[in-house]
N, C-alpha and C positions, 0 to 999 in steps of 0.2 A: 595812311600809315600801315607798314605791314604787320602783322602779327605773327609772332614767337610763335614755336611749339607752346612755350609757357603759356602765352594769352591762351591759345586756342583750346589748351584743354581745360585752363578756367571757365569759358566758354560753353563748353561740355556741360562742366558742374553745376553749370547754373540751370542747364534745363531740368524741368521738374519731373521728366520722365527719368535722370539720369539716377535720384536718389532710390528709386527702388526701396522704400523703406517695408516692405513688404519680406526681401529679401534676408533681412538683417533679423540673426538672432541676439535674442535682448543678453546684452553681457550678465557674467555669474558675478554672483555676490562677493562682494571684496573678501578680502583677509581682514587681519585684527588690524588698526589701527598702525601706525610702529612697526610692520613685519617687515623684514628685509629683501633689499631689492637686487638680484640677484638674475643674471641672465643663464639659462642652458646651453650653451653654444660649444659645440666642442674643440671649436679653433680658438675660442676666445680663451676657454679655460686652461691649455697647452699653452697658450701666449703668455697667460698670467702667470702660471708655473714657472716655464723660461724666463720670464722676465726676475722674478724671486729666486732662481738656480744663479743668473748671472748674476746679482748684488750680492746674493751671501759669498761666490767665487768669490768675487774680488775682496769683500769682506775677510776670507781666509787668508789671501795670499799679501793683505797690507797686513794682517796682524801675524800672521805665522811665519812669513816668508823674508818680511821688510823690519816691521817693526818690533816686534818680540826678541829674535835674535841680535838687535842691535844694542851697542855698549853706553851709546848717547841717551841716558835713559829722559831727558826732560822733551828732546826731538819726539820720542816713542810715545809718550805722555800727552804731549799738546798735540799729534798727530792722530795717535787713536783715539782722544775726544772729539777732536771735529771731522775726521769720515764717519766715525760710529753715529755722531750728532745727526749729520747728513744723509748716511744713511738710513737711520731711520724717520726720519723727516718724508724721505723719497718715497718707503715703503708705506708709513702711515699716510699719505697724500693718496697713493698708490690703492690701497683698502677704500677710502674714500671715494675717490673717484669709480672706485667698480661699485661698490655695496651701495652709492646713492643714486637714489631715484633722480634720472636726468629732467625731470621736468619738477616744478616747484609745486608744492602742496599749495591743493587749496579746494574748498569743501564744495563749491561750488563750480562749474565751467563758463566761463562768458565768452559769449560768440559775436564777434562786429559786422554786422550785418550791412552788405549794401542794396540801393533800391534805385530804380530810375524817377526820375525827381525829386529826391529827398535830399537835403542838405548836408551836410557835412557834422552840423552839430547833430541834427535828428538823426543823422547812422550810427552818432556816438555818444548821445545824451544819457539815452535810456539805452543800454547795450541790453539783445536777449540774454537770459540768464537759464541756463537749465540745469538743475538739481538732479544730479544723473549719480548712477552707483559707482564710483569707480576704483580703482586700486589709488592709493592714497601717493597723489601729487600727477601719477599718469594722465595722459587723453584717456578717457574713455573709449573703451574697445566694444565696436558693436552697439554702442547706443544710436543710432540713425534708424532706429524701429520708424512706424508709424503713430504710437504712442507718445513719442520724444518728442518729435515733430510736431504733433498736434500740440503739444503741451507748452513749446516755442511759442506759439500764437502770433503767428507770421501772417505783419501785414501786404497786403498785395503792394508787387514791388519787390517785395525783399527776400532774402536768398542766401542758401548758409550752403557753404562748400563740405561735401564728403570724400572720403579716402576710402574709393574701391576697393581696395587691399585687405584692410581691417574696421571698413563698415564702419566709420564713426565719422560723427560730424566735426567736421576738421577745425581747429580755432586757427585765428592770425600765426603767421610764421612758423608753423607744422609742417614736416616732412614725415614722411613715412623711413620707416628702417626696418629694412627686408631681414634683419638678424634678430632683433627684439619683435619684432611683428606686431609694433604698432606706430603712431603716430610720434614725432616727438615736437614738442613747440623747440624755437632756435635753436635746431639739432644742426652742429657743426659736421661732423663725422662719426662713425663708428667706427671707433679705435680697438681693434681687438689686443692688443698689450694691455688693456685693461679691462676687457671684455665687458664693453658698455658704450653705450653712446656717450658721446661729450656734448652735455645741452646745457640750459638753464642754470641749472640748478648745482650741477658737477663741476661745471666749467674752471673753477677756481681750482680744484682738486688736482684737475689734469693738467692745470699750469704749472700748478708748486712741484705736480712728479715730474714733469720734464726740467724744472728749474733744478731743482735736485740732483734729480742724475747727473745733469749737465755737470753743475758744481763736485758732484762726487768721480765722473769722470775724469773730471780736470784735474782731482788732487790727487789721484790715482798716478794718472799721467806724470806729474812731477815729483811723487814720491820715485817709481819707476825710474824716472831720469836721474835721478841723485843714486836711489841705490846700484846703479850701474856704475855709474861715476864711480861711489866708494867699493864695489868690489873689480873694478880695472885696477885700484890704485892700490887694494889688499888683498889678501888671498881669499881666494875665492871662498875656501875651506871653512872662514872665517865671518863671513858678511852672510850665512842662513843655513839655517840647519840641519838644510837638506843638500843632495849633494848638488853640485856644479848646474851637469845636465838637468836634474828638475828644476831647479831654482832658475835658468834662462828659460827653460819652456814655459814653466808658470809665468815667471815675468812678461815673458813674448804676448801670452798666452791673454794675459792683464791688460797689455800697451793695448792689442788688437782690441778689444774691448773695448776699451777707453779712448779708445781714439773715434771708434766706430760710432759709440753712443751718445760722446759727446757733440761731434758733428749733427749726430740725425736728431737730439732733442734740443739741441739750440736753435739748431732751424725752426723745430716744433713752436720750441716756446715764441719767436722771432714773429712767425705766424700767428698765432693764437692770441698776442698781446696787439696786432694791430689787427688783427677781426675785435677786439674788444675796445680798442679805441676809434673803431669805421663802423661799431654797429652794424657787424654785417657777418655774418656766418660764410662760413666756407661753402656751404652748399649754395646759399643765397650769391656766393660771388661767383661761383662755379655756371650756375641760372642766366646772371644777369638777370634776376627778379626787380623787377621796377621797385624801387622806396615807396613804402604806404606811411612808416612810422618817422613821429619827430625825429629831427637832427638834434644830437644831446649832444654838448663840449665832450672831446677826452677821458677829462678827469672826472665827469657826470657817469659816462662808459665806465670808467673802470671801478668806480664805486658801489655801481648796482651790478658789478662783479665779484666783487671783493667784502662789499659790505659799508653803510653807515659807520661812521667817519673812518677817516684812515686814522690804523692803528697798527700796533704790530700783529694783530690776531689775522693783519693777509698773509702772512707771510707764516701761518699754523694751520695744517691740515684739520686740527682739533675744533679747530673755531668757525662756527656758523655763521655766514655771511650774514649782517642785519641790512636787512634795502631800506630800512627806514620808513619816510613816505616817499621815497623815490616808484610811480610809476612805469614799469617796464611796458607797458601797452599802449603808446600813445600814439595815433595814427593818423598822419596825413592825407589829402587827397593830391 
């Protein structure tokens, strides 16, 4: 059978000359508990900007430009509760998805170790465990000391994969992200409109913001089409309370928008909801990384996305996914 780039530099990882634990400084001491998770990036943080400039735009231009000046007041009424609804559904998803830590808290790191001759159950009975410092919910950065290692108590055999990059001993379905500069467990992509990676733990956030948009674009869109309708058919003077020429640029100005955004995060979302029902990240499908972990139905996927039971709190950026006892680590051979 041939071997992938992918195989071969697992291959790499496993030689024991490769971990260099010598190399590796011991990571700094976390933050408090709760501190926020927040990337430096300066393209991400202009994306995020941009992305908050074009919602409130359109936010002015349906309320000042369409709806405000219009004489139909229950139209104007039932229309700016549900974009204002929408929009900020979009933008609170949108906070969410940046400010959360893309990998899921936990006090502990567990490493699934593999070994030549050992079973399947024995690689996953007793899974190592190491008690490492790290920023709360993150891979640990720089824990592949010789310390760490030693404290693994690794039987002959067995062999835990590290991430050159940022020195840490890498767990199941980690990728590195050259923007965060560290490890992320099922990091889909780094999305700079939200200046963050899309992993674990966010994933949910960055579906509700692209569903959002989506939906906000579209009603955008069809307000747009009607207010053009009714100022063809009235004077122009009459249908916003700016003149003629600002009032088609803005409009134009809106359609483009709305047309643009609705396209590109319906696709997003289109995407993202079958990586969550295929168990299968974008980078992983991008790889062609061989299956390690169970096959879960659909609706099993999008639950330990979304949250123990379905409720409406999928569909609230507010609301903290509950996984329940659903197991997100279960690994096949």
């Amino acid at each position: 059978m041939m071997l992938t780039p992918a195989h071969h530099f697992r291959d790499i990882e496993r030689k024991p000359e490769y971990l260099q634990p010598e190399k590796c400084v011991p990571p700094p001491y976390p933050g408090p508990a709760g501190a926020m998770w927040f990337i430096r990036d300066g393209c991400g943080i202009a994306c995020a900007i941009v992305t908050w400039f074009l919602v409130l735009y359109a936010e002015f231009v349906v309320l000042f430009v369409m709806l405000i000046p219009s004489r139909d007041y229950a139209y104007s009424i039932v229309n700016g509760i549900l974009f204002n609804l929408l929009a900020f559904l979009a933008l609170a998803s949108h906070c969410r998805a940046m400010l959360t830590d893309p990998v899921r808290s936990c006090p502990e790191m567990a490493f699934t170790l593999s070994g030549r001759g050992s079973s399947f159950s024995e690689k996953l009975g007793k899974p190592v465990v190491g008690h490492s410092r790290c920023l709360p919910g993150a891979v640990p950065k720089g824990n592949a000391t010789k310390e760490f290692i030693e404290s693994l108590q690794l039987k002959p055999g067995q062999v835990v994969y590290k991430c050159p990059k940022c020195c840490s001993i890498k767990p199941d379905r980690a990728h590195h992200c050259s923007v965060c500069k560290r490890c992320i467990r099922k990091m889909d992509h780094h999305c700079p409109w939200v200046n963050n990676c899309v992993g674990e733990n966010n994933q949910k956030y960055f579906v509700l913001f692209t569903m959002y948009i989506a939906l906000i674009s579209l009603h955008a869109l069809i307000m747009v089409g009607f207010h053009f309708l009714r100022c063809f058919e009235e004077d122009w003077t009459k249908c916003s309370s700016f003149s003629p020429p600002t009032t088609v640029i803005l409009l134009i100005l809106l359609c483009f928008e709305g047309l643009l955004f609705f396209i590109f995060t319906s696709v997003m979302f289109g995407t993202q909801v079958h990586s969550i029902c295929t168990d299968e990240t974008g980078i992983e499908q991008l790889k062609k990384e061989e299956r390690r972990w169970a096959k879960k139905t659909k609706w099993m996927n999008m639950k330990a996305v979304f949250g123990h039971p379905f409720s409406l709190g999928w569909a609230s950026p507010f609301a903290t996914p509950d996984q329940g006892k659903a197991d997100p680590y279960q690994y096949v051979v």
